[in-house]
C-alpha positions in Angstrom: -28.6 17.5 7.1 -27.0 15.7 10.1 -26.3 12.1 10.6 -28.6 10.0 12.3 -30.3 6.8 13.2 -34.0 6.2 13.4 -36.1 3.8 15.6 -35.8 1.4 13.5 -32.5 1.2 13.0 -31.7 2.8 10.0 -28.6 5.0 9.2 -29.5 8.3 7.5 -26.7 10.1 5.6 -27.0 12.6 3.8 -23.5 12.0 2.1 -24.2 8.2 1.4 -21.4 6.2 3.1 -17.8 7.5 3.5 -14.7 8.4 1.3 -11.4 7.4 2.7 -8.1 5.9 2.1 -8.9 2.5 3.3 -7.0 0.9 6.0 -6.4 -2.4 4.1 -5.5 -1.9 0.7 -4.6 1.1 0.7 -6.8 2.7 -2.1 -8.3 6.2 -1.7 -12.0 4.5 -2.0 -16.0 4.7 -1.0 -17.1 2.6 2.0 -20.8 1.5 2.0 -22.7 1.0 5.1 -23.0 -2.9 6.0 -24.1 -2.5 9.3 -25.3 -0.3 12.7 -26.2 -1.4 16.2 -30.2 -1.7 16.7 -32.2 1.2 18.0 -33.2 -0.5 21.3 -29.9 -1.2 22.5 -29.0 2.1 21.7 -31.6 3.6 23.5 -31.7 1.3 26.4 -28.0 2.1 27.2 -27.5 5.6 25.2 -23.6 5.1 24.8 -21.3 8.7 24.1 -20.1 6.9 20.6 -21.9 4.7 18.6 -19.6 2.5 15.9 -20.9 1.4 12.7 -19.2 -1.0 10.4 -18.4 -0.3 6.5 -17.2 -2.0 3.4 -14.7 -0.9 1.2 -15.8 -0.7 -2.3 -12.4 -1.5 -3.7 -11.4 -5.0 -1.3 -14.5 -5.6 0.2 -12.9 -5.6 3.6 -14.9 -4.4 7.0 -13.8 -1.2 8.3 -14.8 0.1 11.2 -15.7 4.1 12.5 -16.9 5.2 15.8 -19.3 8.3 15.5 -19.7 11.1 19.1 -23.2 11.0 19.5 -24.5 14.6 19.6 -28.2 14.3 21.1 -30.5 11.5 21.5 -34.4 12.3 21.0 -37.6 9.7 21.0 -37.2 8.5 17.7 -33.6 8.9 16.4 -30.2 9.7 17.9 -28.0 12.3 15.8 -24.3 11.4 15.1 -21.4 14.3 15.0 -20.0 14.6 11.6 -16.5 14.3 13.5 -15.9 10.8 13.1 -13.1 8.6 13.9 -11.4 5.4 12.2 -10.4 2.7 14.8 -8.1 1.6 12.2 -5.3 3.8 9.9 -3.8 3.4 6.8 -0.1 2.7 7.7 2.2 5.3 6.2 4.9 3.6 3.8 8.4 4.4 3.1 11.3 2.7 1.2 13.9 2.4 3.7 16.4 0.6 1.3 19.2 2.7 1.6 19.2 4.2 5.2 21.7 2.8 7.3 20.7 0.2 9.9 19.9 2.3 13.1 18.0 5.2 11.3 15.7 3.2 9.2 15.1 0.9 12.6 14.0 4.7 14.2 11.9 6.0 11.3 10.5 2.8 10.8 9.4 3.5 14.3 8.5 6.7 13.9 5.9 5.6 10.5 4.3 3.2 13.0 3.8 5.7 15.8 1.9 8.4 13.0 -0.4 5.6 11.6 -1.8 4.8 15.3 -2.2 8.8 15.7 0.6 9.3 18.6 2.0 12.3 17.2 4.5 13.2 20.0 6.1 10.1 19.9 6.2 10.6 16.5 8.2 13.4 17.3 10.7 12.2 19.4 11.4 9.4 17.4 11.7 11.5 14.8 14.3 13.8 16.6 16.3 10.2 17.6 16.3 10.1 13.6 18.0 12.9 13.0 20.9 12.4 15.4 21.6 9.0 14.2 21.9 10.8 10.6 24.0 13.0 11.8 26.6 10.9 13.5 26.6 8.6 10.2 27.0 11.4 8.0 29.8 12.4 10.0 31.5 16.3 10.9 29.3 17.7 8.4 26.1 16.3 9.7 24.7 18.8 11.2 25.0 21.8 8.8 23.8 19.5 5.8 20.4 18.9 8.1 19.7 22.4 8.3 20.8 23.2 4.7 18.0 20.8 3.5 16.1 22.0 6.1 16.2 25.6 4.3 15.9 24.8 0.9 12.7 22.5 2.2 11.3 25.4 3.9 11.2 27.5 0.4 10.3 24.8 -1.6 7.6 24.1 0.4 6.5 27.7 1.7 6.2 26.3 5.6 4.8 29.2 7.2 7.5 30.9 9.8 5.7 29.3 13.1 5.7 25.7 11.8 8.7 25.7 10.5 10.4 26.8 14.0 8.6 24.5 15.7 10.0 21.9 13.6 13.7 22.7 13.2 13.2 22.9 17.3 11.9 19.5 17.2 14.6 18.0 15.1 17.8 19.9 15.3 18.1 22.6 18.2 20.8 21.4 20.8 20.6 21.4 24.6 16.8 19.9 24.4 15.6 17.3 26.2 12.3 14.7 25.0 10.3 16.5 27.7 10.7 20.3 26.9 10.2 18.8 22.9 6.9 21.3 21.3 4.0 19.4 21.9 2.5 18.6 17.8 -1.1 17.9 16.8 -2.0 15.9 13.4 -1.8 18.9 11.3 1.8 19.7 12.2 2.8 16.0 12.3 1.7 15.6 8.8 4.3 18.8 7.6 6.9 17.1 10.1 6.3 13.9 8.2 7.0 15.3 4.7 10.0 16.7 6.1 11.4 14.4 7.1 10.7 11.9 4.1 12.6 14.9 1.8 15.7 14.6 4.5 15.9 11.4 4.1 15.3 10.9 0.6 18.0 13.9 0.1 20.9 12.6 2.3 20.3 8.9 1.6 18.1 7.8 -1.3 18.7 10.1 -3.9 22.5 8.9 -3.7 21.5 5.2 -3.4 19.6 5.2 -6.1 21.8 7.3 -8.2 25.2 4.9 -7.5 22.9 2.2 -8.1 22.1 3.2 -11.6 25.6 4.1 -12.4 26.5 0.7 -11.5 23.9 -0.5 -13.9 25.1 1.2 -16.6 29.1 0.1 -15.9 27.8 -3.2 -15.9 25.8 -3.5 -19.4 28.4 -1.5 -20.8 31.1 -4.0 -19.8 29.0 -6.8 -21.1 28.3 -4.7 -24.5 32.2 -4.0 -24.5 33.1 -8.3 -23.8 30.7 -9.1 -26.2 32.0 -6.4 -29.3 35.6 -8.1 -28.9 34.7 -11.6 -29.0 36.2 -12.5 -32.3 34.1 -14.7 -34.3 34.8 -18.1 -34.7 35.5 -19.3 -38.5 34.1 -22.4 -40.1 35.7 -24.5 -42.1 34.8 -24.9 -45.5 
């Protein structure tokens, strides 16, 4: 059954509201239908898109989707299943232990997915990967595409993708304008790479020095306090 609303306003689904990760709080919820636009507005000026407003189930927070409307009739107008949220959950990352100018880019980059401009994801993505080489150092570049292999097979990235993203982050003599041009599906695997690059080259080893100086620490502190010679009372 398609989506649709009848003349006297009411929202038909056959689905019963929406399941999404809400842009708010974050939570992978239902949203329930709180409110659509009345059937002789919509008829009187028959708009391409019609948006109807939701609650989240989990914060109770409006959220809002537009709906292509697919054919208007006497007594309803039918809604395309092919909705679209005006507002995206933002994509989160712990930039903790990237250096200044790469976390300032990806940070960048997360921003530019959320709103759904992929190729500027891209490039800013690319910008990403050269700051990480010139911190890294000499060896930059060949540890990039090392991860960039072992990523490859630990994900199974089929052959195509996989060449459009290595072109996208790490082929020389490129500039922004000849970049591939991505759509959501492909920004999504370009996305996970480059979380597992960073996570490789500058996380992992932050969080691993980290603990070790954790343990130096309450180890010291155990070793002060086993030589602290007891002071004797006097009887």
């Amino acid at each position: 059954m398609s989506i649709y609303i009848d003349n006297n306003g009411q929202l038909h689904d056959p689905n019963n509201g929406l399941t999404l990760t809400c842009p708010h709080c974050q939570v992978v919820t239902h949203l329930t239908l709180i409110s659509a636009p009345l059937w002789p507005a919509i008829n009187s000026h028959r708009p391409s898109q019609i948006g109807l407003v939701y609650r989240c189930d989990a914060c109770n927070t409006p959220v809002f989707i537009k709906y292509p409307v697919k054919t208007y009739s006497a007594h309803r107008v039918e809604l395309s299943s092919h909705f679209v949220e005006l507002e995206r959950s933002r994509e989160k990352f712990d930039l903790t232990y990237l250096p200044e100018q790469s976390a300032l880019l990806f940070k960048e980059a997360l921003q530019c997915f959320s709103a759904g401009a992929y190729n500027a994801f891209a490039s800013l993505c690319r910008r990403t990967i050269q700051a990480m080489i010139k911190d890294i150092g000499d060896s930059g570049s060949t540890k990039i595409i090392n991860h960039l292999t072992d990523i490859r097979g630990m994900g199974n990235i089929d052959k195509s993708s996989f060449s459009m993203i290595t072109r996208i982050l790490v082929e020389k003599d490129i500039f922004d304008d000849s970049l591939p041009t991505i759509d959501s599906r492909h920004a999504g695997i370009l996305l996970e790479v480059m979380k597992d690059l960073l996570y490789q080259c500058y996380i992992r080893r932050g969080k691993f020095k980290q603990a070790l100086l954790m343990r130096r620490f309450f180890a010291d502190e155990r070793s002060e306090a086993n030589n602290v010679t007891p002071i004797k009372t006097a009887k």
